[in-house]
DOVO-234371 format. One record per residue (C-alpha): residue in one letter; chain; x, y, z. Coordinates in steps of 0.001 Angstrom, whole numbers, padded with zeros to 6 digits. Example, Ala and Ser with C-alpha at 12.3 -4.5 7.8 and 13.67 -1.06 7.14 Angstrom:
2
PT residuo cadena    east   north      up
PT       A      A  012300 -004500  007800
PT       S      A  013670 -001060  007140
***
This chain:
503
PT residuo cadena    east   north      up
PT       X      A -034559 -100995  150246
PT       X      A -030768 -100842  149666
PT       X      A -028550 -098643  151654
PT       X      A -025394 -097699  149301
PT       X      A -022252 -097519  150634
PT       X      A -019879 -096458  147859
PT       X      A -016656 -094189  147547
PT       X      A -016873 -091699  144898
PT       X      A -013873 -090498  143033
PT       X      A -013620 -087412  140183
PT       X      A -011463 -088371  137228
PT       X      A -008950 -086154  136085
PT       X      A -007183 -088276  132908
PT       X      A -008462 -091090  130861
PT       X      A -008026 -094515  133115
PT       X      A -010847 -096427  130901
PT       X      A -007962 -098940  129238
PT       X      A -005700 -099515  131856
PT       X      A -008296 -099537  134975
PT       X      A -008265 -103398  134780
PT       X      A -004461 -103322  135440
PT       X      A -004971 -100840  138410
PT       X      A -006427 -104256  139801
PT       X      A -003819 -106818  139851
PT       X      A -005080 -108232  143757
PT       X      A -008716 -108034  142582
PT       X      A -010474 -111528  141059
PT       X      A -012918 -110018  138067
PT       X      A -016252 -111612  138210
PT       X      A -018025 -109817  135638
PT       X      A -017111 -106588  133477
PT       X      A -019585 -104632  131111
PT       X      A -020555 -102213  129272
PT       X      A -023537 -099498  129275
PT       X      A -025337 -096643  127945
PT       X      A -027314 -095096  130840
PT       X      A -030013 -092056  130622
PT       X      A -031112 -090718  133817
PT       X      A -034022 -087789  134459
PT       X      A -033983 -086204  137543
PT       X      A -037640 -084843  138807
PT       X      A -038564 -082594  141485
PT       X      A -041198 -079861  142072
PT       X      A -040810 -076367  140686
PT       X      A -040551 -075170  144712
PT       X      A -037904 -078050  145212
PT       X      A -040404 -079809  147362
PT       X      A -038174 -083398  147198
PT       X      A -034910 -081306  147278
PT       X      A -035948 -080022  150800
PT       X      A -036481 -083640  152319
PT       X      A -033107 -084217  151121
PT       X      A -034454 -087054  148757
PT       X      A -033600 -087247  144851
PT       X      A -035778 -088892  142149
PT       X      A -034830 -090279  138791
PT       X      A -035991 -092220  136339
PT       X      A -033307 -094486  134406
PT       X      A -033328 -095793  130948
PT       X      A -031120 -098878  130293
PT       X      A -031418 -101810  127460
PT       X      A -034632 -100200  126567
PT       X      A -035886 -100679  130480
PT       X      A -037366 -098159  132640
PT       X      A -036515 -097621  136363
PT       X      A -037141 -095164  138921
PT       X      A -035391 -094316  142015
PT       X      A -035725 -092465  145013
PT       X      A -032812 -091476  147108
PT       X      A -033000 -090477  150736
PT       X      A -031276 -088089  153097
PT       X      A -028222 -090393  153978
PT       X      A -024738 -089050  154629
PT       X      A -021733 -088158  153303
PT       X      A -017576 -087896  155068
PT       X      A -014875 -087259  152483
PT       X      A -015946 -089068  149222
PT       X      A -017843 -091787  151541
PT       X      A -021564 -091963  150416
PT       X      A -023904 -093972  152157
PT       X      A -027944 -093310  151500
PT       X      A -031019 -095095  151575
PT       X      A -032389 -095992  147785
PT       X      A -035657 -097749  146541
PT       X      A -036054 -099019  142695
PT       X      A -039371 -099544  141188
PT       X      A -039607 -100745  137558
PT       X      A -041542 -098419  135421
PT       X      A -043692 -099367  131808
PT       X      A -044111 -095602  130681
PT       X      A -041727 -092687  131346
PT       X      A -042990 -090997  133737
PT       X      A -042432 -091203  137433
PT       X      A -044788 -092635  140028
PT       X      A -044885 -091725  143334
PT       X      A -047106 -094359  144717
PT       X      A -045335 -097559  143827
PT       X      A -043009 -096780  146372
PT       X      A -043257 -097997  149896
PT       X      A -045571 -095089  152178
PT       X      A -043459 -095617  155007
PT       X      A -040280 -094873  153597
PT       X      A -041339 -090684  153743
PT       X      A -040286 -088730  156112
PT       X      A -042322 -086496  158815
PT       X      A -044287 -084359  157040
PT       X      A -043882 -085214  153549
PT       X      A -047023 -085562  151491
PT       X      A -045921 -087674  148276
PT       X      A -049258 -086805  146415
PT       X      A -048818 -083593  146869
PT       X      A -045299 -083877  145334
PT       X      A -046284 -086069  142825
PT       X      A -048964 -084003  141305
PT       X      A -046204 -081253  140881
PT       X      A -043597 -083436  139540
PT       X      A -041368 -082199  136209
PT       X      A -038116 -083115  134573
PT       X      A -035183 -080569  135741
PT       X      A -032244 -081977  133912
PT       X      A -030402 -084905  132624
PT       X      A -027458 -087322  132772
PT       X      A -026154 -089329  130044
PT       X      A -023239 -091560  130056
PT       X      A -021482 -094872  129662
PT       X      A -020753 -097180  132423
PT       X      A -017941 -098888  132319
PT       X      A -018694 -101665  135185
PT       X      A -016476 -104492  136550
PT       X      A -017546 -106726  139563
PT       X      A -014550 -108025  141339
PT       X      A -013786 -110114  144835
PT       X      A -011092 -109314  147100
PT       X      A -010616 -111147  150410
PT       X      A -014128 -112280  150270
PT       X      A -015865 -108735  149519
PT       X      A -017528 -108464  146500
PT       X      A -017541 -104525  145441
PT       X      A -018577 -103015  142102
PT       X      A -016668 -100419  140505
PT       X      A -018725 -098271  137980
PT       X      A -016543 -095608  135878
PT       X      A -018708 -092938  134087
PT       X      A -018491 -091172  131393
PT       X      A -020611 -088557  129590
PT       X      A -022019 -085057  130598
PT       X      A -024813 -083535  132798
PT       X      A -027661 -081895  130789
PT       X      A -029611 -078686  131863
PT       X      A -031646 -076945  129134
PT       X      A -028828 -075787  126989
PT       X      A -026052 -075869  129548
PT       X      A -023726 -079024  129441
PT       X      A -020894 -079998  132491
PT       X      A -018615 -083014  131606
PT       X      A -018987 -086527  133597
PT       X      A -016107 -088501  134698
PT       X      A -016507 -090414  137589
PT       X      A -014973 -093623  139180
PT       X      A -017486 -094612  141980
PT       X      A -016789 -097972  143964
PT       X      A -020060 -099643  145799
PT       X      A -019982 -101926  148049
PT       X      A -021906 -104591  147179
PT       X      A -021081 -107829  149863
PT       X      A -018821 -107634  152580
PT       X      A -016250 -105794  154648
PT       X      A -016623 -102078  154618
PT       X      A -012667 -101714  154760
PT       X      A -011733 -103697  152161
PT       X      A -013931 -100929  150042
PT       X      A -010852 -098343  151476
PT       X      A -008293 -100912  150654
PT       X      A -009573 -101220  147097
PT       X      A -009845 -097136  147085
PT       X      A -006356 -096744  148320
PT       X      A -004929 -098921  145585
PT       X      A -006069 -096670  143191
PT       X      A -005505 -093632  144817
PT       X      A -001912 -094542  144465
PT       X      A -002261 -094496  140628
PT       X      A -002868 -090703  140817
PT       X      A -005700 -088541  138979
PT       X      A -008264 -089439  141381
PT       X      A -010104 -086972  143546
PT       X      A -012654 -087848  146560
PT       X      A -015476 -086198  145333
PT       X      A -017912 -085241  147742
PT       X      A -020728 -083622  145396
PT       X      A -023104 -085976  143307
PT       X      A -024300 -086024  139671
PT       X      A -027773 -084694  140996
PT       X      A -025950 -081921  143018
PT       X      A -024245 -081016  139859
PT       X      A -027451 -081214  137689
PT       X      A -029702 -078646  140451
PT       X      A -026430 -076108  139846
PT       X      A -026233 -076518  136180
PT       X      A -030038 -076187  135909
PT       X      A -029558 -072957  138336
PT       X      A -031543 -074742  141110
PT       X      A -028813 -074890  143607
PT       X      A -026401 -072058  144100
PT       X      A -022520 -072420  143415
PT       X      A -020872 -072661  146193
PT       X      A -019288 -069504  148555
PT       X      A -016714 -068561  150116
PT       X      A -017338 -069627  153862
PT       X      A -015259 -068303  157031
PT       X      A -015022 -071400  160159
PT       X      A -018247 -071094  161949
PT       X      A -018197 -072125  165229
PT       X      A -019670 -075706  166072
PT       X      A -023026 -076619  167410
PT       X      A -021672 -078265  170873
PT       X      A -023832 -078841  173837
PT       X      A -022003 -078642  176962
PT       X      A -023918 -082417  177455
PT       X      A -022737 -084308  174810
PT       X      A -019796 -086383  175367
PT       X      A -015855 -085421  174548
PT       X      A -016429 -088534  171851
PT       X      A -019765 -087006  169949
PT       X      A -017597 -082897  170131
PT       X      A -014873 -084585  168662
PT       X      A -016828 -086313  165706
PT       X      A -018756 -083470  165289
PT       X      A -016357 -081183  165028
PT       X      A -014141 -083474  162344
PT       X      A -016884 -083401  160070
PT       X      A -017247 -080052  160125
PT       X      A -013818 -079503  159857
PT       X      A -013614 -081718  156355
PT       X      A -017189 -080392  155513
PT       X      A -015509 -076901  155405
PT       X      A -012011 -077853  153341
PT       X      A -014322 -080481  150725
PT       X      A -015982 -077677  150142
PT       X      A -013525 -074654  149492
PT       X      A -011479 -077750  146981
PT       X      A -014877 -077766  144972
PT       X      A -014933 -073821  145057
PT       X      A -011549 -073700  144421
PT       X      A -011483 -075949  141262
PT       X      A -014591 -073642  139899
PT       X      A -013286 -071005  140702
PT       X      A -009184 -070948  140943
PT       X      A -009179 -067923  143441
PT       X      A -006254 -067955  146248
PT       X      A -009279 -067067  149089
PT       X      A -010529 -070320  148460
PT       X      A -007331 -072242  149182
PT       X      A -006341 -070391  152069
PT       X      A -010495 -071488  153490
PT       X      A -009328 -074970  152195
PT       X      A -005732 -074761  154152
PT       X      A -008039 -073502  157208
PT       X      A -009958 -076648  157351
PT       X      A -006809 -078947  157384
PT       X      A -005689 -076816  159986
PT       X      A -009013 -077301  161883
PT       X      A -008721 -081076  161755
PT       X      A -004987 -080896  162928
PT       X      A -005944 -078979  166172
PT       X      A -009297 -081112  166795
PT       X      A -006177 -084307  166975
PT       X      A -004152 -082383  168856
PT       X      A -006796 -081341  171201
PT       X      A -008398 -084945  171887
PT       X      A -005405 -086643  171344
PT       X      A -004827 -087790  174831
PT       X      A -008729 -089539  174495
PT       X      A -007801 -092032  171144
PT       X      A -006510 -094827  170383
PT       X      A -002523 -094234  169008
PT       X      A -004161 -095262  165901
PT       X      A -004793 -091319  165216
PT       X      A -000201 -091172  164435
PT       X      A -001262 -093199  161414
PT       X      A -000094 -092250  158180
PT       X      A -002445 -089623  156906
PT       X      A -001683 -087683  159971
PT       X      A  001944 -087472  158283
PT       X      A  000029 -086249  154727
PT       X      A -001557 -083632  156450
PT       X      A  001551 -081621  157905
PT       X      A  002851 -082775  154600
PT       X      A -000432 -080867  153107
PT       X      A -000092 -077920  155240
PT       X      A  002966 -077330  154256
PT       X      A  002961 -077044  150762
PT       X      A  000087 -074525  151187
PT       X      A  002357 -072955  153502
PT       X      A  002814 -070127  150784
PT       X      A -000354 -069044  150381
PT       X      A  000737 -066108  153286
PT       X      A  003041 -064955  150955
PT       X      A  000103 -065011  148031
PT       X      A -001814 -063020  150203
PT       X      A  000528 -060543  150718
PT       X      A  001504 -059850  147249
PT       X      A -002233 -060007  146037
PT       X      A -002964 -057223  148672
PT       X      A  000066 -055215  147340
PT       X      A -000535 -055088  143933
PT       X      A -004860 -054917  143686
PT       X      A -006277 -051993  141423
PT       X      A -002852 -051403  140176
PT       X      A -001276 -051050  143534
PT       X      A -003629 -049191  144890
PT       X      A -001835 -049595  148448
PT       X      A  001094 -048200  147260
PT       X      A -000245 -045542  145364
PT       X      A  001480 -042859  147205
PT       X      A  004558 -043712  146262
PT       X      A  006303 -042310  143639
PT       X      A  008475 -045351  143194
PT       X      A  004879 -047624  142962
PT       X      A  005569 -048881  139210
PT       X      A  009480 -049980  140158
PT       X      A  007863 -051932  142766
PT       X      A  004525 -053383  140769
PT       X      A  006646 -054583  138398
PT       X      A  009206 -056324  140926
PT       X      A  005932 -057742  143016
PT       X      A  004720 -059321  139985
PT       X      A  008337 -060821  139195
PT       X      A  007268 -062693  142805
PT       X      A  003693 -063670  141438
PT       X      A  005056 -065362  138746
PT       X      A  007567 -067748  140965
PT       X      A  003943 -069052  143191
PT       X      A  002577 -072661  142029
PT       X      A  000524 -072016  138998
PT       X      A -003258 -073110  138520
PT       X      A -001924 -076300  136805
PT       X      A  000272 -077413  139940
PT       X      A -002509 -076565  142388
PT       X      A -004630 -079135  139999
PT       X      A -002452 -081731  140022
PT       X      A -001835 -081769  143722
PT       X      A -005036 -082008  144744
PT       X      A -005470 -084974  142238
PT       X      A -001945 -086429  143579
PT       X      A -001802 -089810  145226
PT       X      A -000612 -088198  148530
PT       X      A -003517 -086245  148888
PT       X      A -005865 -088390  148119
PT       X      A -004645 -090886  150309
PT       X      A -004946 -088195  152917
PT       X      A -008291 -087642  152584
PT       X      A -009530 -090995  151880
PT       X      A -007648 -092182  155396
PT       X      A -008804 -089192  157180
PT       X      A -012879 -090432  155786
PT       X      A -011769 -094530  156636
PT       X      A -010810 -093370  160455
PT       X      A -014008 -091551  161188
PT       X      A -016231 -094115  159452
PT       X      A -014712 -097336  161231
PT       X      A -014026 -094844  164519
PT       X      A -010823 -095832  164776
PT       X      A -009840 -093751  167846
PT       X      A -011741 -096459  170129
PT       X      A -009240 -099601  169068
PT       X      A -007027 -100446  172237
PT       X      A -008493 -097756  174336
PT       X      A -007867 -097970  178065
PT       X      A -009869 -097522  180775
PT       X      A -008968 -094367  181399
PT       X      A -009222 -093273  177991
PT       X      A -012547 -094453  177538
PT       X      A -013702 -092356  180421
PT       X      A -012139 -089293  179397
PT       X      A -013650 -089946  176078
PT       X      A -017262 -090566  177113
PT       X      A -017088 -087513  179410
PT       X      A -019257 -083723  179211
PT       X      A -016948 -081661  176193
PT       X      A -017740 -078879  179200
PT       X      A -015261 -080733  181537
PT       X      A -012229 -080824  178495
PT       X      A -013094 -077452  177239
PT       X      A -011926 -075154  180114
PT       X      A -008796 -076588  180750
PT       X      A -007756 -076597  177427
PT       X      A -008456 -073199  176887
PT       X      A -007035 -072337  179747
PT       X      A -004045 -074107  178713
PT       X      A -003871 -072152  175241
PT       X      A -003962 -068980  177179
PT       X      A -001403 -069670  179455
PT       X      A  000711 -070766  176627
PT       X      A  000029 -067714  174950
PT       X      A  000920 -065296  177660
PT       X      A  003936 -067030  178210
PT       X      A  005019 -066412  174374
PT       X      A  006310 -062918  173744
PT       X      A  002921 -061761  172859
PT       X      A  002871 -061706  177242
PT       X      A  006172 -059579  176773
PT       X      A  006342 -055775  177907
PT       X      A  007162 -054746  174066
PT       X      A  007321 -056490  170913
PT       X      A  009150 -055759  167243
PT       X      A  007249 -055805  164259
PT       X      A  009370 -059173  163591
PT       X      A  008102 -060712  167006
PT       X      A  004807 -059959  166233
PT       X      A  005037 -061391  162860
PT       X      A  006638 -064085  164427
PT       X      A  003278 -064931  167002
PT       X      A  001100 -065051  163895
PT       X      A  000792 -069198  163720
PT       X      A  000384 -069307  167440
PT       X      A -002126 -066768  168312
PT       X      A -004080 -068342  165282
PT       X      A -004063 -071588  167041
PT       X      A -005269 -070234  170512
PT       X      A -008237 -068412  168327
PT       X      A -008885 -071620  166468
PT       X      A -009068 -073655  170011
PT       X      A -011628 -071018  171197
PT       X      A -013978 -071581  168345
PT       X      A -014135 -075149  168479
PT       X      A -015620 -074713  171819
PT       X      A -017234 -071425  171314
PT       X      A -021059 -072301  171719
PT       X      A -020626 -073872  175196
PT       X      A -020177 -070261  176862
PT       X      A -021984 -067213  177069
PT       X      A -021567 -065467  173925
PT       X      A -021877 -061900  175034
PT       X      A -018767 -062460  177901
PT       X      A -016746 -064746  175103
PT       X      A -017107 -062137  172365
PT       X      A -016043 -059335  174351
PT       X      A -012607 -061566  175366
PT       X      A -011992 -063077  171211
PT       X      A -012946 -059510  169359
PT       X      A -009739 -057464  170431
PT       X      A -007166 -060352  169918
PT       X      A -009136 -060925  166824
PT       X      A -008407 -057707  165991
PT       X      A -005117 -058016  167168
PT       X      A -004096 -061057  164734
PT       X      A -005267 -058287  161791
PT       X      A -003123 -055618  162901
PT       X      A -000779 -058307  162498
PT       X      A -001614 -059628  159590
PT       X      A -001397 -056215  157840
PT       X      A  002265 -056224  159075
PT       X      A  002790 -058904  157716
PT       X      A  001322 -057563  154273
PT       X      A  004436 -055394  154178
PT       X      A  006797 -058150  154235
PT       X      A  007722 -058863  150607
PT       X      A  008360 -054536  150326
PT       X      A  012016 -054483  152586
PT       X      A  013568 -057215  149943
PT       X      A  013311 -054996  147142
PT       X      A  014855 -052524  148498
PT       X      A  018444 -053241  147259
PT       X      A  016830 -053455  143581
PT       X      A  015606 -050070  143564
PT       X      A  017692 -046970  142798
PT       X      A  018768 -045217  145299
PT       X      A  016012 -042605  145580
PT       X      A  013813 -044809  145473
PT       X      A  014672 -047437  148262
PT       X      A  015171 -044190  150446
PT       X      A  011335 -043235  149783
PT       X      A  010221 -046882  150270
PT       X      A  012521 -047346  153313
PT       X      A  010556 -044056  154618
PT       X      A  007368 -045228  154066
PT       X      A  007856 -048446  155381
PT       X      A  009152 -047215  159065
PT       X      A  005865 -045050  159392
PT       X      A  003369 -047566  157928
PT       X      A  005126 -050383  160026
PT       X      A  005733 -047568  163123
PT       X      A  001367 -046601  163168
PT       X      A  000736 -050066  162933
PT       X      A  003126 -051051  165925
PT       X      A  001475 -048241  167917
PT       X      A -002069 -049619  167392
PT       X      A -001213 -053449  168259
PT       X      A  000746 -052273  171289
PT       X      A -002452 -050248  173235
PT       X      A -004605 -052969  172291
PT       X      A -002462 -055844  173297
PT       X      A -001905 -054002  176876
PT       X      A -005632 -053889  176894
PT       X      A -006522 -057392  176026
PT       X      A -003837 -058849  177881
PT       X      A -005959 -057397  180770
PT       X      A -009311 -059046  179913
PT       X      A -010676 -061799  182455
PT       X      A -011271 -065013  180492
PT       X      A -014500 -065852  179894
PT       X      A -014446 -069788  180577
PT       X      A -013031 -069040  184568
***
């Protein structure tokens, strides 16, 4: 058995003739090239699929091999699964020349093997260089060629880097090198993952609101930390896949939501890790944030003008204003700038550290005593005063004030997002009926809010209507914005009245 541990990267721009430059601290030991034809097999119920194992057969130099992959697991682009090879004479695969003990529970392998059938195809050339850098060997395999599913074809251009003898980090130091070079993307779903979709065996993937975590009041402050991180970069790796299917602002704003998540996780245990958390990437991800910070805006303006400005359609002055709206649209990033930042050597580089620190746990170098105790105790003993501390904070901010303007509640968007965000993380470790009942009305609160907000972009066009027409807008505007204001005021009173449900 091997156990691959190997960065993947997606391609966006040819690299094939100056990759060997993109090496310069690198000593090349060995550098091919091949043509490599994989079939992927599983059951017609998905019976290999379920055990989270994968099954090929590979034809290379006119050899036959077949390979099973385990469940492993996967952070960022980081792959690291169990795999068995078994030369083959025919082309077909053979369950039984594999070890018996490497199934899991449960699994009955002739069973699956008697209901074994090709589902779809890879085919591609390897470009392959083995190369030694501070005594770690690690090959780096760049692919080229397509996915094959009946009829249905998806282009292949990958840059995966395996570790093959050695240090671990000096795989991320070899990554981060060519992250720098730009047009490199973590990627976090595999040729076989690609293949089951393409074949229609694996649905695309949806749009996905932040679930709470699955946090035992038990485990330690360390494991609710971890566990929550993953989940966290679990959610945003997967809206940047939907996204770049897709191109739809909603899955952006899931992807922004995720960043956001693993800001506030830092912030939260940040007192329990090493300093080593201030390291650079934390820098890229403000930076990040930030230039998705007008996605709010996108929102806003996509709400405003749907079905032909539906929103507005009792206005008279709706077309003056539709065709000022989309005057804004056309000023956002376009689909191409979106594309190139998340293939930009910042980002990657943000990602890729973000994958290095929770793979090497970073957060335990140079602990103290004292911070290894508050790491290594119950999540239940950090979890109430930190919410408590949220909701003090948020009292204290005018949303705790007798009476708020529509630009004070706009203003208390970001921070009663936070305090919501902090009360999911540790959602699961109360009672859900007494914890619902306190969230739903200042979740309800942050969308009366929100739809304030939608009417921000209408007040600056005022001065380029004519004059009739900014009066009937102006109009319109102080009732919308006037019901609104009446609605968040009663329930803010009211919720500001709830007992918390972690006292």
């Amino acid at each position: 058995m091997d156990t691959e541990i190997e960065i993947k990267f997606l391609v966006s721009r040819e690299i094939n003739g100056n990759l060997p430059d993109l090496l310069p601290s690198c000593r090349i030991l060995e550098h091919n090239r091949q043509h490599l034809a994989n079939t992927y097999f599983d059951t017609a119920d998905l019976g290999l699929r379920r055990l989270g194992a994968g099954l090929r057969i590979r034809s290379q130099n006119g050899e036959l091999e077949q390979t099973v992959k385990l469940a492993g697991s996967q952070v960022g682009g980081l792959h690291q699964r169990p795999e068995y090879n078994v030369k083959l004479g025919v082309h077909n695969p053979d369950l039984s020349l594999f070890p018996a003990s490497i199934w899991p529970a449960g699994a009955d392998p002739e069973a699956l093997q008697q209901g074994l059938q090709p589902l779809f195809c890879t085919d591609f050339v390897r470009h392959r260089w083995l190369v030694e850098l501070n005594g770690t060997e690690i090959e780096l395999a760049l692919d080229e060629g397509e996915v094959q599913a009946g009829e249905h074809r998806e282009t292949i251009r990958e840059l995966e880097l395996e570790l093959v003898r050695g240090d671990a980090s000096v795989l991320f130091e070899l990554a981060e090198q060519l992250v720098q070079q730009g047009g490199l993307r973590l990627g976090a779903v595999s040729k076989a993952q690609r293949g089951y979709r393409l074949a229609g065996l694996s649905p695309m993937p949806e749009l996905q609101a932040l679930e709470p975590a699955a946090l035992d009041p038990g485990e330690s402050c360390e494991q609710a930390m971890v566990s929550l991180l993953h989940q966290a970069l679990a959610h945003w790796q997967h809206h940047e896949e939907g996204w770049l299917t897709r191109s739809d602002i909603d899955w952006l704003v899931q992807l922004r939501e995720g960043a956001s998540l693993v800001h506030q996780i830092l912030l939260m245990f940040g007192e329990r890790v090493s300093l080593r958390v201030n390291s650079g990437w934390v820098d890229d991800l403000l930076w990040l944030q930030q230039q998705l910070s007008w996605l709010d805006r996108a929102q806003m303006l996509a709400h405003l003008t749907a079905d032909k400005g539906h929103y507005l359609r009792r206005l008279d002055c709706r077309k003056s204003l539709l065709r000022l709206l989309a005057e804004q649209q056309q000023s956002l990033p376009g689909e191409a700038a979106l594309r190139e930042l998340l293939h930009s050597p910042r980002y990657g580089r943000l990602v890729l550290g973000l994958t290095h620190w929770l793979y090497r746990q970073d957060w335990r170098a140079g602990l103290t005593r004292e911070q290894q105790a508050l790491l290594s105790a119950p999540v239940a003993s950090l979890a109430s005063p930190l919410l408590e501390d949220s909701w003090q904070t948020l009292r204290h901010s005018a949303l705790g004030a007798d009476e708020l303007s529509v630009e004070q509640y706009i203003q208390q968007k970001g921070k009663l997002r936070r305090n919501l965000m902090v009360g999911l993380c540790f959602s699961k470790l109360f009672a859900e009926a007494e914890r619902l009942g306190f969230r739903m009305p200042w979740l309800d609160i942050l969308r009366g809010i929100e739809d304030l907000d939608m009417l921000s972009p209408l007040p600056e066009l005022v001065d380029k209507l004519e004059a009739d027409e900014a009066d009937e807008l102006e109009q319109w505007l102080d009732r919308k914005q006037g019901f609104l204001l009446e609605a968040l005021e009663q329930s803010r009173r009211q919720a500001l009245e709830l007992t918390p449900y972690w006292r």
